[in-house]
N, C-alpha and C positions, 0 to 999 in steps of 0.2 A: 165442325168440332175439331178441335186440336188434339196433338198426340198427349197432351197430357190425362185427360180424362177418358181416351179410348185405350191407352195403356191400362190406367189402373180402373179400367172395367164401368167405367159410370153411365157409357150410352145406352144399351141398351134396357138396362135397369130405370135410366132417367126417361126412354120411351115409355118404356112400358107401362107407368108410373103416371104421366102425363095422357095417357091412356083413361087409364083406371079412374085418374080425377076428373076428368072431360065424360066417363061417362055417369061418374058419382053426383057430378053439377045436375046432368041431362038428367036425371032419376029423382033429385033433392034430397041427394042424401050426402051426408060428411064425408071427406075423405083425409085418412089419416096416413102418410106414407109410412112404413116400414125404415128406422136406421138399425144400424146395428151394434148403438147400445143407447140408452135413455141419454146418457149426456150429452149427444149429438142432437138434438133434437132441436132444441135452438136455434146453433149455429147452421143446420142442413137443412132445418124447415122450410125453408125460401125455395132450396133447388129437389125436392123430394128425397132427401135422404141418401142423395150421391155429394161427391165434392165436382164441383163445375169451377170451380172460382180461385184461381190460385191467392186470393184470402182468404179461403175457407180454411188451410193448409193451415195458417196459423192458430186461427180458431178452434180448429179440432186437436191441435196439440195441447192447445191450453183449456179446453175443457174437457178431454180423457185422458192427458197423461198430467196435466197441471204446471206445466211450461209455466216460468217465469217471463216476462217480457222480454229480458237480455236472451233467454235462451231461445224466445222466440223470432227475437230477431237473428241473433248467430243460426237458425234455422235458413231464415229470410234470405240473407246473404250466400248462406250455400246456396239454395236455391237456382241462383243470380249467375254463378259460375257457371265457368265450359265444364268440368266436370262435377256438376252438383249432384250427379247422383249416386257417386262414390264420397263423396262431401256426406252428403246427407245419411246414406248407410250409418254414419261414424253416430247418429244420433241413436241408434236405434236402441242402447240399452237405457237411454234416462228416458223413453218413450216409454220403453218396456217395464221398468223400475215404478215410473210416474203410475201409469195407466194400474199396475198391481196394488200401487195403494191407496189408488181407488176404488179397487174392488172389481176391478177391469179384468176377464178371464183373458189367458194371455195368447189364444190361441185369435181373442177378438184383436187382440193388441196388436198382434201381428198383420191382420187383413187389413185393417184401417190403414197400419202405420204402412204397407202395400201401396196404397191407394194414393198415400201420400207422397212416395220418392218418384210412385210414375209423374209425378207436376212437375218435377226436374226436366223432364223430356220436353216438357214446354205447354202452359196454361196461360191462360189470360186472365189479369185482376179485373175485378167488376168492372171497374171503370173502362177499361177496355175494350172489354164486351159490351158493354154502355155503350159506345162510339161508335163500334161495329153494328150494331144493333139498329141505331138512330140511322146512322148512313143508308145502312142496307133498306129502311122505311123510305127515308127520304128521295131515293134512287129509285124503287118502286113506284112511288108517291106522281114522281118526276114523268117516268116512262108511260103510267100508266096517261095521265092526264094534259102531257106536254110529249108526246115524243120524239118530235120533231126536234125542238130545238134539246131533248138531252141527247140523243145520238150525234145530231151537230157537235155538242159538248164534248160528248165520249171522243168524237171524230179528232176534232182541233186540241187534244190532248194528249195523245198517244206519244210514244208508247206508256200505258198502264195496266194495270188489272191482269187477267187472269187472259182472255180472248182478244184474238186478232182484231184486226181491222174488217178483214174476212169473213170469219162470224159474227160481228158486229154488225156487218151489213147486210147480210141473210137477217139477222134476226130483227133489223129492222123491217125489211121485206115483211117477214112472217108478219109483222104486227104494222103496219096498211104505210109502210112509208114508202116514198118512190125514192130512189136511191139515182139520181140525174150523173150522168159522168162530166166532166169539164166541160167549159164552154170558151172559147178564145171571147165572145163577144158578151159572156154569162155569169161567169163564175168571177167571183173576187180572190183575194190570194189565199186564203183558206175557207172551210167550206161555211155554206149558208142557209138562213132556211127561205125555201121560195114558196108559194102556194103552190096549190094544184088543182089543177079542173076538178068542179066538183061531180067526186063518182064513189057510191060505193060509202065504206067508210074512211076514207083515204082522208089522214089528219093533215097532210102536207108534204113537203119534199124539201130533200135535202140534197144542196147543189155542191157537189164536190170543185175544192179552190184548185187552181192553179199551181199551186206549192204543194200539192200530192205529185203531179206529173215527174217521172224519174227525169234526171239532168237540169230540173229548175228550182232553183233557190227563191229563195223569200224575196232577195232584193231583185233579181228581173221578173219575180210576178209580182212583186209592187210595181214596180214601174211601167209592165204594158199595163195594167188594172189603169194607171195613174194615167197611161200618155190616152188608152180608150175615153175615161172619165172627161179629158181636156179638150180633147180632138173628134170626138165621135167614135161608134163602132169600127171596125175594121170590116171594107167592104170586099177581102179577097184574099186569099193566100197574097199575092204579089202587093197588094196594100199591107198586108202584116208582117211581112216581110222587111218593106221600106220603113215602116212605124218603130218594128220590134226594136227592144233597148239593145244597144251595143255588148252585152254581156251574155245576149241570148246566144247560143249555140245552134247549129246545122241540127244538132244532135238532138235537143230539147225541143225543136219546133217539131220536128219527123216522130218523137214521144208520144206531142201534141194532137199529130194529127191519127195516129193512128191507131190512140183510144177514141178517137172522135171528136175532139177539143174544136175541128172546123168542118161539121160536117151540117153546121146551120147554114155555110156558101154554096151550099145545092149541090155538091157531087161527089162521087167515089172516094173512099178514102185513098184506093191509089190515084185516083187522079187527082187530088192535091198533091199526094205525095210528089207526083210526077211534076206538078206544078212546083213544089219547091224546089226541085233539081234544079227548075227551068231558074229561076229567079237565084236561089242560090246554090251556082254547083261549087264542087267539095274545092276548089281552090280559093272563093270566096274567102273561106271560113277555117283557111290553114292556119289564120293567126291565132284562134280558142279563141276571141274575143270579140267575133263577130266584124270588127272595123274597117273587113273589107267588103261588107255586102252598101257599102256607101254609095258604090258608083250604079245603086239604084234608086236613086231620088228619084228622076222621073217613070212617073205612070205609063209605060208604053208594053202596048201589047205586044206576046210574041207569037210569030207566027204558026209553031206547035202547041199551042199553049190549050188550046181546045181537045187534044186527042182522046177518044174517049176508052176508058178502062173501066173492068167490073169492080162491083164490090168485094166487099168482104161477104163468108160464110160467115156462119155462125159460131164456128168452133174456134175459128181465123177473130174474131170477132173477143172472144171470149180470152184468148190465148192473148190477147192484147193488152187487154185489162191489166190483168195477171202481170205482162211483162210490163208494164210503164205506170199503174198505179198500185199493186201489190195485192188486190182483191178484186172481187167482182162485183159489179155493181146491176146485173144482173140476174144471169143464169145463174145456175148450179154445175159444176162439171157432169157430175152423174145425169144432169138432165139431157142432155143430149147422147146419153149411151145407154139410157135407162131398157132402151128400146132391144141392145142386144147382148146384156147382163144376163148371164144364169138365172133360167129359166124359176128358180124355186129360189128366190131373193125378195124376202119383204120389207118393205117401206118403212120407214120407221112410224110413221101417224098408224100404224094397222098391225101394232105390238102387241097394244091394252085386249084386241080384239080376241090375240091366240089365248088358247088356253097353259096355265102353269105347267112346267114341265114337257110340253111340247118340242121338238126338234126345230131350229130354228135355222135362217141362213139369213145375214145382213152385211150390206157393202157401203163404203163412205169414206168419205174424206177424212184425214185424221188430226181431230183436232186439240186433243191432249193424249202424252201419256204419263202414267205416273203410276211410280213403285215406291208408296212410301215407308221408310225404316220402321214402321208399327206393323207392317200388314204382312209381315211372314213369309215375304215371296210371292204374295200376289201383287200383278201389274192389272191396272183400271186404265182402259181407253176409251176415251169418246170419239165416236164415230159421225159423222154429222153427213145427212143425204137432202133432196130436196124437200122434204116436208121438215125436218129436225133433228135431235142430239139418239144416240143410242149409248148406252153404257154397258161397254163390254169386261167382264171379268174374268180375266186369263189367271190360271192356276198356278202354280211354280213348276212343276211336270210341262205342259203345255208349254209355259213361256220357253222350257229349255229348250225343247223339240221346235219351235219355231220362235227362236230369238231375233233370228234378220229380220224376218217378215215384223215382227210385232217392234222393235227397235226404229227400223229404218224405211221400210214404206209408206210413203204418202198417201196411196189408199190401198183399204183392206178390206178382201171378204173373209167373213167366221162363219164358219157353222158350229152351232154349240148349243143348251139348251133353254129355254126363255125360265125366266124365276118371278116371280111375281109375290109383293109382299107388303099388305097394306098397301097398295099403291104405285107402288114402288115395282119398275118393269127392269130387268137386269138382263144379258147373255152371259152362259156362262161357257167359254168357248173350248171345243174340241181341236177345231182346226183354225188355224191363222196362217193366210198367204197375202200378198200380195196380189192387186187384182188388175189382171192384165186385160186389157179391153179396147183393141184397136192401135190405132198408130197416135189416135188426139191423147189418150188417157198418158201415152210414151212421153209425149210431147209435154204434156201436163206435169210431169212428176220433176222436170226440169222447171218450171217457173209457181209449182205448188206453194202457198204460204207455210212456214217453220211450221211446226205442233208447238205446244205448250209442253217440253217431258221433263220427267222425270223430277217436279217438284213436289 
């Protein structure tokens, strides 16, 4: 919903409404919405007796105050401006005039005409909403019955929308897709859809390209994609080495290897690492262009070249991801600390369960915030843990007494109280800190994905 019609009052009235005739259907009986005078009835029939429609704006002028077309357009145009709502003010005596000799009581004249300068704040024309509307179906449509290849989609189009790449790939998770990280001998230069062993309901997988990995550009993962396709896979760090295009960097192969980009060559992510030292150490590669790792055209093995090194942790593992392709194509951070998080900390899937007005405590990654110019000082964060989103509602008191915390921390615990309504699970928060949890959570807050704020 836009600010236009949560200013001048129309959403909840327009639930309530939509309500009332969902349950008038179910019963087989009429339902007549309520306007608030006989000659809206027409024009507001469609959206139950509120204005949703920044066309309706004209229509209700010209049928309660009896607007001319010219005057309804010089309305229009206010509208349209940076300041249309001191624009539009200047209308309010031929409204007030119109609507009186219509018979219109003026104190109606006035709510309406209310209703109408909040659209200045910003409404959508049908058509608009038309668009939004289709989209939002067809994106549904997409996800529910393809979601493989529309996450692909989401993926190889970024940046868009509202959510990270981050939550994009959690939420493909949630909904059965395997989220594959690079492959040097797998992935194409952006990402693709692969199958997947059949398990479960698992629709498929989607293979993250090459051109995610930080320090590589489109044209040298075209071109190892190109020289693999010509020449065969690559059988070895020191074979991808001698292969890689002259453009590759020291920098972008060490990216490579230590999201896992070669961990199909059978060993340790440091010990590839260690293997590219061996093949290319840092003076190779002083020129940034690669064109000294030349004088390894032949295949020859080196004599430390076997030394054997551990793997990665899990946390080592994860922090990886984060640092060289921007999300996780995995875990969840909290999942790996879930284990020594405040002891009275619920899950987000085990919300619906508490009862309304219960004392609540919830921690998560922070993936929007937003304080928008309608809502009077209140800040909405979403919170997102390993099962899902939580929606937290900080007060204007609250937000002041812990502004850092709700401003600038990557994750947050709230304690506050659970709201529930129709459906609808909310916190409303007492307390907001920052949620300190170990030395990885530290580590974390330094390679965390942006939030979405303050839109």
């Amino acid at each position: 919903m836009r600010p236009g019609p949560i200013v001048g009052g129309a959403v909840n009235p327009y639930v309530r409404r939509r309500e009332a005739q969902r349950h008038a259907r179910e019963a087989g009986r009429p339902y007549e919405p309520p306007v608030d005078h006989p000659l809206l009835r027409e024009c507001l029939g469609e959206t139950l007796g509120v204005i949703l429609y920044q066309d309706q704006v004209l229509q209700v002028c010209q049928a309660l105050a009896g607007f001319s077309s010219g005057q309804a357009e010089a309305l229009r145009r206010a509208m349209s401006r940076r300041r249309s709502r001191e624009l539009m003010g200047g209308f309010w005596e031929e409204f007030r005039a119109g609507a009186l000799a219509r018979g219109v009581p003026e104190a109606t004249a006035e709510k309406v005409f209310t209703q109408v300068i909040a659209f200045s704040e910003f409404g959508f024309p049908k058509s608009h909403a038309a668009a939004f509307g289709l989209l939002a179906y067809q994106s549904a449509w997409l996800r529910h019955y393809h979601p493989v290849e529309y996450y692909v989609g989401l993926f190889n189009n970024q940046p868009m929308g509202f959510y990270s790449l981050d939550v994009l790939s959690r939420d493909a998770q949630r909904n059965h897709v395997e989220i594959r990280r690079p492959d040097v001998n797998a992935s194409d230069v952006w990402c693709t859809v692969e199958a997947s062993e059949p398990r479960g309901h698992a629709p498929g997988s989607l293979r993250v390209g090459l051109g995610f990995v930080r320090h590589w550009s489109e044209e040298t993962a075209t071109a190892t994609v190109l020289e693999r396709e010509q020449r065969g896979p690559y059988r070895g760090v020191g074979d991808f080495v001698r292969r890689a295009p002259p453009g590759l960097k020291r920098t972008a192969i060490e990216a490579l290897v230590w999201v896992g980009g070669c961990d199909g060559f059978g060993l340790t992510r440091r010990e590839l690492l260690w293997q590219v030292g061996l093949w290319l150490p840092p003076k190779a590669d002083q020129s940034g262009d690669g064109r000294g790792r030349r004088q390894l055209e032949l295949a020859l093995d080196h004599p430390h070249e076997h030394l054997p090194f551990g793997g990665l942790a899990a946390h080592e593992r994860l922090l990886a991801e984060y640092a060289t392709i921007g999300f996780s194509a995995g875990a969840h951070p909290l999942s790996l600390v879930r284990e020594v998080l405040p002891p009275g900390i619920v899950q987000s899937d085990k919300l619906a369960t508490r009862e309304h007005g219960a004392p609540i405590e919830v921690a998560g990654l922070v993936v929007a915030r937003q304080r928008p110019e309608t809502a009077k000082g209140f800040v909405f964060v979403l919170l997102e843990d390993e099962a899902g989103m939580s929606n937290v509602i900080v007060r204007p008191d609250v937000y002041d007494r812990y502004r850092a915390a709700v401003r600038g921390e990557p994750f947050l615990w709230v304690h506050g109280t659970l709201a529930k309504d129709d459906g609808t699970v909310n916190i409303l928060a007492e307390e907001v800190e920052g949620l300190q949890c170990g030395a990885f959570l530290k580590t974390m807050r330094r390679v965390a994905p942006d939030s979405k704020d303050w839109g």
